[in-house]
C-alpha positions in Angstrom: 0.0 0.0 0.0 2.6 2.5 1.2 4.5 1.9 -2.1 1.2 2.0 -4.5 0.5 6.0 -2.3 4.1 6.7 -3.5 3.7 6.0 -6.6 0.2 8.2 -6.8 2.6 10.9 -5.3 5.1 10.9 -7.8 2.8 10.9 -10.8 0.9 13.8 -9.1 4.3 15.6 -8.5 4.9 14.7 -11.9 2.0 16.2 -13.4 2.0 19.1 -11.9 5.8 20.0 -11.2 6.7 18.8 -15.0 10.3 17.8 -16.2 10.5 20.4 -18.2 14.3 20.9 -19.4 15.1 24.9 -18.8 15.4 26.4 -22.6 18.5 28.9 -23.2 16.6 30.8 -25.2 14.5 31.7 -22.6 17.0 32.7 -20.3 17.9 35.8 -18.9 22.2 36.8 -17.6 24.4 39.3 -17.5 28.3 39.2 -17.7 30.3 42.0 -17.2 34.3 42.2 -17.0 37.2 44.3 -17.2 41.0 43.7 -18.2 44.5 45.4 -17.9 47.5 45.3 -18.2 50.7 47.9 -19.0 54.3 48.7 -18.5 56.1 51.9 -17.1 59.9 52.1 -16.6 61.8 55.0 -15.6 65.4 56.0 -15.4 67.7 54.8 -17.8 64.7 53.9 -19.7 61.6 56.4 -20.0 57.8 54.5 -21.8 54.5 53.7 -20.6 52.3 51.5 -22.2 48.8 50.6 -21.2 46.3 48.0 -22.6 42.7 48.1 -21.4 39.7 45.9 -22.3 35.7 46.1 -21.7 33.1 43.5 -21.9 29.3 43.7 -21.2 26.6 41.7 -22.2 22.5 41.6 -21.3 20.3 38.9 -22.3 16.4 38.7 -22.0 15.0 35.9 -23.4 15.4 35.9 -26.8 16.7 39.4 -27.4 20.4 39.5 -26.1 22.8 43.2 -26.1 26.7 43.5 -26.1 29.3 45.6 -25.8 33.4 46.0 -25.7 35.3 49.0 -25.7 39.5 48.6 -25.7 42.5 50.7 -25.6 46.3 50.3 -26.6 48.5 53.5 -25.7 52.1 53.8 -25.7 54.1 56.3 -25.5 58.2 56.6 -24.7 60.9 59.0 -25.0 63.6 57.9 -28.1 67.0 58.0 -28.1 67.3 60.4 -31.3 71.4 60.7 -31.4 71.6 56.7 -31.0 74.7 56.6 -28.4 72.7 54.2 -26.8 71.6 56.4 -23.5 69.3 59.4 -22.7 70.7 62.5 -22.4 69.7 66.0 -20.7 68.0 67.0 -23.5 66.6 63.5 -24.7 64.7 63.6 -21.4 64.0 66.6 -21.8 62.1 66.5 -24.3 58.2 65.1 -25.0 57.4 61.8 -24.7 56.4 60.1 -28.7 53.9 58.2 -29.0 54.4 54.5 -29.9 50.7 53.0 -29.7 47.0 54.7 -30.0 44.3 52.6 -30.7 41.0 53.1 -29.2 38.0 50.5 -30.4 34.3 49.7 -29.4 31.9 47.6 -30.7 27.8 47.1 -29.6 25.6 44.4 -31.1 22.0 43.3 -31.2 21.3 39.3 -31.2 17.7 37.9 -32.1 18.1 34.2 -30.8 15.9 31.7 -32.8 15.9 28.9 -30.5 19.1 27.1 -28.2 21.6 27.3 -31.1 20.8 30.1 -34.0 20.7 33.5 -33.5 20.8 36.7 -36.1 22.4 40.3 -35.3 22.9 43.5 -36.2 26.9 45.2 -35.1 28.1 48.3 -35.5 31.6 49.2 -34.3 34.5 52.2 -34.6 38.3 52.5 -34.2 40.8 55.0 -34.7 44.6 53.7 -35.1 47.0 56.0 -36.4 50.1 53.9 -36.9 48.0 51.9 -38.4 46.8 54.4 -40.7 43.0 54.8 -39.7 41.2 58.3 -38.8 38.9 56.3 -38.2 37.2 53.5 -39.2 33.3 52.7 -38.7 31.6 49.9 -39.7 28.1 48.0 -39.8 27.0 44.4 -40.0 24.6 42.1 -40.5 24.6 38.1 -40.1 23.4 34.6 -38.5 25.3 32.8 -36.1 25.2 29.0 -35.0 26.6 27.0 -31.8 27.6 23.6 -33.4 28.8 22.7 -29.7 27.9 24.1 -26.6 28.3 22.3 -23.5 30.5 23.3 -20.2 33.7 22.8 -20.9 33.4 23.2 -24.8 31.6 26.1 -27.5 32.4 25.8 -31.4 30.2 28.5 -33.4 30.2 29.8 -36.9 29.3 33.4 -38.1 28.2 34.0 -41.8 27.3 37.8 -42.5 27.7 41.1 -44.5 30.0 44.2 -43.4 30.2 47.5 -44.4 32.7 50.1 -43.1 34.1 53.5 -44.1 37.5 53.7 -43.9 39.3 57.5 -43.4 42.9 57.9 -43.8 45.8 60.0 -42.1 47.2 62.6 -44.0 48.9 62.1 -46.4 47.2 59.1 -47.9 45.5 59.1 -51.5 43.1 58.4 -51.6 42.3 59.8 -48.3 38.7 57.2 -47.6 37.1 54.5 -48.9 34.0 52.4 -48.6 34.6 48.4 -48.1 31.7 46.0 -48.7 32.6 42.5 -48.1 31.8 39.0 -47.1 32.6 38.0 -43.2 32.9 34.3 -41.9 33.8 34.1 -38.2 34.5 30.5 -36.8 35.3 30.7 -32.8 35.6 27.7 -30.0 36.6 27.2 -26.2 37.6 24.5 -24.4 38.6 24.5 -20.2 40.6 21.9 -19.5 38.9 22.1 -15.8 37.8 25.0 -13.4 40.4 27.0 -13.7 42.4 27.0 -17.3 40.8 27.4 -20.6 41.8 28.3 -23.7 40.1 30.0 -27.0 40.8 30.8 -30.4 38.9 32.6 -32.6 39.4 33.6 -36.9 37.4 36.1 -38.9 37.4 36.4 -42.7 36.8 39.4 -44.4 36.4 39.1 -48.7 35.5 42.5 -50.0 32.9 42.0 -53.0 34.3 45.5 -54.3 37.3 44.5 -55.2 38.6 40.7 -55.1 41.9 41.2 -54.1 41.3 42.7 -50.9 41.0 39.7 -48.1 41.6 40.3 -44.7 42.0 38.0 -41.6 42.0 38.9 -37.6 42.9 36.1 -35.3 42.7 36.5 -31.5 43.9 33.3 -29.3 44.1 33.5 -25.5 45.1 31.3 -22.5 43.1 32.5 -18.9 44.2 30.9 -16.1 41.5 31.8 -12.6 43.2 32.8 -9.7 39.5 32.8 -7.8 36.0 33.1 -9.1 36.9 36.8 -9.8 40.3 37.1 -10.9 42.2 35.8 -13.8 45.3 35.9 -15.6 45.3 36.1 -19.4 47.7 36.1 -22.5 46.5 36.6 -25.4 47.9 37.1 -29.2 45.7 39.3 -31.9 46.9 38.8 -35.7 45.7 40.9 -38.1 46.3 40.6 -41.4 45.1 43.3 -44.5 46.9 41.8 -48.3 45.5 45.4 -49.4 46.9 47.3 -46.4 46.5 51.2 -46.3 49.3 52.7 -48.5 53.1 53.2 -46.8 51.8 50.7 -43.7 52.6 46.7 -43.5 49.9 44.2 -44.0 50.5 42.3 -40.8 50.4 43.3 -37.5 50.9 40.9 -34.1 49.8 42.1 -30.5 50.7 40.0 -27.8 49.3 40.9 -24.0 49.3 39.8 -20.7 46.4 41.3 -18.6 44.6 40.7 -15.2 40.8 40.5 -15.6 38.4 41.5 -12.9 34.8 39.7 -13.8 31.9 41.6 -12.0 28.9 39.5 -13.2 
């Protein structure tokens, strides 16, 4: 009897508690974090050099918002008679800069169930030594999680970009428009709790004009310290065959920051 009463209970339970498996796509998070990392000598040696990264993102069921905002600033004073030391005057003088790059990014993401979504990004940077005023940019695209579970992500981007590109002086033409093609592929995997690693390749193929075919890589190692600090190095590749003209086509970052997560 007492197990036949059980059993009632448990299919009542059932009935009315469900086993209803929680959708993603129904969810609603937040993540916020913050990264940093620089370098400042003095004496013999005079440069700074600071790296800074922002990340936010919002999600309410369906309809998820991000954002990311960066820096990369160095500046340093040169030896300009090349005996190999600063002098009076060498100190003197104003710092030169050596690195100003300032980027931000926000973006709109229409999920369509656990795996699909489609967005909407528009983004800005300036980089003189790369040779950019400025450079803004919309997009347009569909994204898909071919793995997502714990420990491991792999997801695919297909999409449209469009971007206005103005020059420094000095440069002719001095601005462009780019159309092109973008394919993003991206994955993570954490080895446990408290290392993971993460690699992620965009392709850019400007209908315009063929020729032009860029690629930016960004791969990174985070190792967690606790469940609010981390240490992470990280290399960004970015690679332009039609660069601006007088600057190379290949540029390599390589950083090591703390990050501070909030949410």
């Amino acid at each position: 009897m007492l197990l036949l009463l059980s059993s009632f209970a448990l299919a009542e339970e059932s009935k009315f508690e469900g086993a209803k498996v929680p959708d993603k796509s129904e969810t609603t998070e937040a993540h916020a974090s913050a990264e940093l990392g620089g370098i400042f000598t003095f004496g013999n040696t005079e440069s700074m050099a600071l790296t800074g990264l922002g990340t936010g993102s919002y999600r309410y069921h369906r309809n998820g918002v991000s954002l990311t905002f960066g820096v990369n600033w160095g500046q340093s004073k040169p030896d300009t008679d090349g005996d190999g030391k600063l002098n009076d005057a060498e100190r003197a003088a104003d710092y030169v800069k050596t690195a100003e790059r300032e980027a931000g990014t926000v973006r709109y993401d229409r999920f369509l169930g656990k795996r699909d979504s489609l967005y909407v990004l528009g983004g800005a940077f300036t980089d003189s030594f790369a040779g950019y005023d400025y450079r803004v940019n919309g997009q347009l695209g569909w994204s898909h999680n071919f793995v997502d579970r714990k420990n491991a992500t792999f997801r695919g981007e297909l999409g449209a970009d469009v971007a206005r590109e103005d020059f420094v002086e000095g440069v002719a033409p001095n601005a462009q428009t780019v159309v092109a093609a973008r394919l993003l592929l991206g994955g993570r995997y954490a080895f446990n709790d408290h290392v993971a690693v993460e690699d992620t390749v965009e392709v850019y193929e400007s209908v315009l004009d063929y020729t032009d075919l860029r690629v930016n890589n960004v791969a990174t190692i985070t190792a967690a310290l606790n469940s609010r600090l981390s240490l992470k190095l990280s290399h960004q590749l970015a690679f332009d065959n039609v660069p601006v003209e007088g600057y190379q086509p290949l540029d390599h970052t390589t950083l090591a920051t703390v990050v501070v997560t909030f949410l």
